[in-house]
N, CA, C and O of each residue as an XYZ file, in Angstrom:
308
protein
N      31.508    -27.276    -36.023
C      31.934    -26.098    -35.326
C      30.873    -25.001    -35.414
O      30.740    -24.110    -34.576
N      30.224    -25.137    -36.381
C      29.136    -23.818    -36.862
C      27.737    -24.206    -35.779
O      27.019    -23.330    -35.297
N      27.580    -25.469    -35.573
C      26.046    -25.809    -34.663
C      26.966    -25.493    -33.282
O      26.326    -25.108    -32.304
N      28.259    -25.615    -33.160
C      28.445    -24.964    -31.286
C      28.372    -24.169    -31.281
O      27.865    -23.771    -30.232
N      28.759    -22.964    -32.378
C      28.903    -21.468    -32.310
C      26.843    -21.234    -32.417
O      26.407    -20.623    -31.442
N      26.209    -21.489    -33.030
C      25.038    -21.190    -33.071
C      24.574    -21.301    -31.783
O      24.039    -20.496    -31.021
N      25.001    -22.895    -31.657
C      24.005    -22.976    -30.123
C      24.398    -22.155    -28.694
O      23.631    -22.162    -27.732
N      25.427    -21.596    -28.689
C      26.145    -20.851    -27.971
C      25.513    -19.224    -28.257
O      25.257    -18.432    -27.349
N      25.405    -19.056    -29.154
C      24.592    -17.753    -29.512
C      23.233    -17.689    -29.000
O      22.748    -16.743    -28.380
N      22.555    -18.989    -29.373
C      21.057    -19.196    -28.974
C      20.726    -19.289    -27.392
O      19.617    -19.056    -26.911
N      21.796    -19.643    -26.720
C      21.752    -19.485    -25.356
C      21.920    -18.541    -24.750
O      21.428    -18.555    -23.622
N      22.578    -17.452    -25.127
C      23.035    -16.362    -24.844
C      21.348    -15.394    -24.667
O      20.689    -14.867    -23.771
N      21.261    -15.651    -26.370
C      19.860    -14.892    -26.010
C      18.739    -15.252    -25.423
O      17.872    -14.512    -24.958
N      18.772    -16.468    -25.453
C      17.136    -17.153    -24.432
C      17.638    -16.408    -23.036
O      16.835    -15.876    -22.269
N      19.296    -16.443    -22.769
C      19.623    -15.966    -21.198
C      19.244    -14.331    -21.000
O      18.854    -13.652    -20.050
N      19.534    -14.103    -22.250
C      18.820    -12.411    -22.380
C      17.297    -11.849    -22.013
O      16.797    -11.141    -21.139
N      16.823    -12.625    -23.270
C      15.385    -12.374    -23.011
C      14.217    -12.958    -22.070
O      13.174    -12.451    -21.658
N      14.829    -14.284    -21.885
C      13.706    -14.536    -20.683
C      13.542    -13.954    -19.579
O      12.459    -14.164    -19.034
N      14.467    -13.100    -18.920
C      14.631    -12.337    -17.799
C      13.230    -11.206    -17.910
O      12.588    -10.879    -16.912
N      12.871    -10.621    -19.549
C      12.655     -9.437    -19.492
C      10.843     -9.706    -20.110
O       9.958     -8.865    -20.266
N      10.819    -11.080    -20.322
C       9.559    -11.670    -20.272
C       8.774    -11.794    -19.040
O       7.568    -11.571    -18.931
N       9.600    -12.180    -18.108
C       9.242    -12.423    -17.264
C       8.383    -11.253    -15.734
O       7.581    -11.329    -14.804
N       9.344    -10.259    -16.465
C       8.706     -9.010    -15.280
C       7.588     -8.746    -15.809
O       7.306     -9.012    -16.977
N       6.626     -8.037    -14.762
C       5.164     -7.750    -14.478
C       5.369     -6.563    -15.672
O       6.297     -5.857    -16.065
N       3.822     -6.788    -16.040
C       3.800     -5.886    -16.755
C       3.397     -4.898    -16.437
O       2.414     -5.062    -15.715
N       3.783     -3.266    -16.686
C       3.539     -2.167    -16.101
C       2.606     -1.368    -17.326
O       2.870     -1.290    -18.526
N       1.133     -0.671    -16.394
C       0.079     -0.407    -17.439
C       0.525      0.625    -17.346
O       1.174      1.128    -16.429
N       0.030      1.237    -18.828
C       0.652      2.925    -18.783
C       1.520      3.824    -18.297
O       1.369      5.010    -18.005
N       2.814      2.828    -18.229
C       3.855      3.663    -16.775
C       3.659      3.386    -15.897
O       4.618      3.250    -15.137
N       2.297      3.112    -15.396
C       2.241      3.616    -13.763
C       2.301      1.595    -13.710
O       2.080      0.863    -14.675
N       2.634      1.185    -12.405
C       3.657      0.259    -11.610
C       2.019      0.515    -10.729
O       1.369      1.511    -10.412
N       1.841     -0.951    -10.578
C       0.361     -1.901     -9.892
C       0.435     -1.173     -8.021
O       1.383     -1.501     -7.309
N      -0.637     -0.249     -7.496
C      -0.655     -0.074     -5.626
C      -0.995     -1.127     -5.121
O      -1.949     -1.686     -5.662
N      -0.565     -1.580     -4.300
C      -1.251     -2.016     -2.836
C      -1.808     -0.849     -2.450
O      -1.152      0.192     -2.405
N      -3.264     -0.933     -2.091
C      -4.162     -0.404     -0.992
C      -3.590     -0.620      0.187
O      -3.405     -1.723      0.700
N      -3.191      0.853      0.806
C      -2.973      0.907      2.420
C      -3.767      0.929      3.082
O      -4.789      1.613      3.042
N      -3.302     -0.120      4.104
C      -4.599     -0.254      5.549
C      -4.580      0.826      6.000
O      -3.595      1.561      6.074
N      -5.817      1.081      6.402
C      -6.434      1.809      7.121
C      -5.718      2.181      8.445
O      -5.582      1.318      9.312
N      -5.249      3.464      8.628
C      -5.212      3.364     10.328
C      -6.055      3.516     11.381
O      -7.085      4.190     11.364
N      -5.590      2.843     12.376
C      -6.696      2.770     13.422
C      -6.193      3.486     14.889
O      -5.248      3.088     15.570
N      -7.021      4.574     15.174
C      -7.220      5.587     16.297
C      -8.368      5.031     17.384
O      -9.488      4.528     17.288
N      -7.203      5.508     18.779
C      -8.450      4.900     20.215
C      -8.783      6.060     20.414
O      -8.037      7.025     20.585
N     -10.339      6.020     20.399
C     -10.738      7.067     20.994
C     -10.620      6.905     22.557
O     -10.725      5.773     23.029
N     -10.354      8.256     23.580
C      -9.960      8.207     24.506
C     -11.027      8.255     25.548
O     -10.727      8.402     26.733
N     -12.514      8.112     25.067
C     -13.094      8.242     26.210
C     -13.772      6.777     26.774
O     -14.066      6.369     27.898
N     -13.882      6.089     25.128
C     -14.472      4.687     25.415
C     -13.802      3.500     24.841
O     -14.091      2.409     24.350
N     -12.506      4.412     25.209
C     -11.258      2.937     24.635
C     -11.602      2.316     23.252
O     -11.218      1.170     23.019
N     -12.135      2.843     22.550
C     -12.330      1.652     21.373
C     -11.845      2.212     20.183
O     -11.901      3.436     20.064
N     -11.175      1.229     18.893
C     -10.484      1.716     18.158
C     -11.548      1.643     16.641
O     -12.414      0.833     16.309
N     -10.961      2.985     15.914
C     -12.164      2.938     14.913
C     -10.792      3.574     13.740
O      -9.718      4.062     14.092
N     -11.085      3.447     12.904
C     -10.625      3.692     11.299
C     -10.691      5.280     11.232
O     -11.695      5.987     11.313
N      -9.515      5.614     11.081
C      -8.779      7.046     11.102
C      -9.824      8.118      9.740
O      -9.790      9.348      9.705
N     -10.354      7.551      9.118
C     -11.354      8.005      7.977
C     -12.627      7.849      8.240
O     -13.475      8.187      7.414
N     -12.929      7.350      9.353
C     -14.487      7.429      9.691
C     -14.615      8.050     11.070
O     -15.724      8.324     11.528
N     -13.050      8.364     11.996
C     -13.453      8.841     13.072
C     -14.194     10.259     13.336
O     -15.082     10.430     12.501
N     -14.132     10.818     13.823
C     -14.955     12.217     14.518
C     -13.507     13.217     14.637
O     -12.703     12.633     15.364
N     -13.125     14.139     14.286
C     -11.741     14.770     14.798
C     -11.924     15.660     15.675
O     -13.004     16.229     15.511
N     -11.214     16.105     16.717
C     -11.320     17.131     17.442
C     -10.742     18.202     17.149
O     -10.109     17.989     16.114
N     -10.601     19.278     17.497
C     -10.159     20.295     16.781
C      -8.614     20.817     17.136
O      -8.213     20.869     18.299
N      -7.973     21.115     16.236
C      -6.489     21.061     16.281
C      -5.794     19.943     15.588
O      -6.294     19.002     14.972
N      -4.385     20.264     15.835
C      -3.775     19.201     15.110
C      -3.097     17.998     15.696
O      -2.615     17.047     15.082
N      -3.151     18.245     17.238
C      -2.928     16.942     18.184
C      -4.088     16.637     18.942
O      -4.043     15.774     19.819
N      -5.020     17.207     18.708
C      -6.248     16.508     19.353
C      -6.618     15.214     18.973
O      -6.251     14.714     17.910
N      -7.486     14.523     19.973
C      -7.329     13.049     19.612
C      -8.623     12.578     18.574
O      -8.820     13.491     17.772
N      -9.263     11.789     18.425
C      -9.926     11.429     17.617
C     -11.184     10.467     18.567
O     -10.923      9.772     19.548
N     -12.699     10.692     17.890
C     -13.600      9.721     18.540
C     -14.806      8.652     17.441
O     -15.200      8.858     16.293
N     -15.020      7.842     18.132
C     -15.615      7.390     17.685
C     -17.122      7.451     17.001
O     -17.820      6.748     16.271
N     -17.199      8.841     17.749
C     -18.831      9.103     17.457
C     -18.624     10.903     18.131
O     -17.646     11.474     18.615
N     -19.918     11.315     17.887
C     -20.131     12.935     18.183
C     -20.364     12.960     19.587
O     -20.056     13.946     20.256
N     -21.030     11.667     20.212
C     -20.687     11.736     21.826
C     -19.878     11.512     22.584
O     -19.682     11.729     23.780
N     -19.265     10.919     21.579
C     -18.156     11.163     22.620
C     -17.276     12.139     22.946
O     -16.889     12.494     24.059
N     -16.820     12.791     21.183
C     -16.114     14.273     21.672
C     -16.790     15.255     22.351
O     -16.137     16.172     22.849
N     -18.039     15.221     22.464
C     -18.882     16.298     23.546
C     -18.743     15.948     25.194
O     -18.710     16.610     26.231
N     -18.662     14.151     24.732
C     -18.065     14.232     26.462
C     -16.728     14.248     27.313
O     -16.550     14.152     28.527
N     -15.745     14.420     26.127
C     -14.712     14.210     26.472
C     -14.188     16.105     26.648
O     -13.362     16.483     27.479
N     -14.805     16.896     25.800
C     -14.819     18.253     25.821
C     -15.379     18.556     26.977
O     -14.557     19.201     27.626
N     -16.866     18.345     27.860
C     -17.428     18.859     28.494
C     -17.489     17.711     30.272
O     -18.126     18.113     31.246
């Protein structure tokens, strides 16, 4: 009766702790990023799409975005 009650105990906790083995481990608090893709903006004068961090901005806050300095000069002028 004493090895069912044990082994019944011993299961209990393997059912406990393996759960908590098993999660990722978190460094210093901080919980692992994914790197976000990049977004990608068409510039409007030569259709082509370029990476929201390397484009050219136009000025304002809905102006569109270019691919290069000639193009916002030609799309301005």
């Amino acid at each position: 009766m004493r090895v069912v009650m044990l082994l019944a105990i011993l299961v209990v906790l393997v059912t406990l702790v393996l759960p908590l083995l098993r999660r990722p481990a978190v460094t210093a608090g901080r919980a692992r990023r994914r790197p976000r893709p990049q977004e990608l903006v068409k510039d409007p004068v030569c259709q082509t799409y370029i990476v929201r961090s390397r484009a050219v901005a136009g000025g304002g806050d809905d102006a569109p975005y270019f691919c290069s300095h000639e193009c916002a000069r030609r799309y301005a002028g």
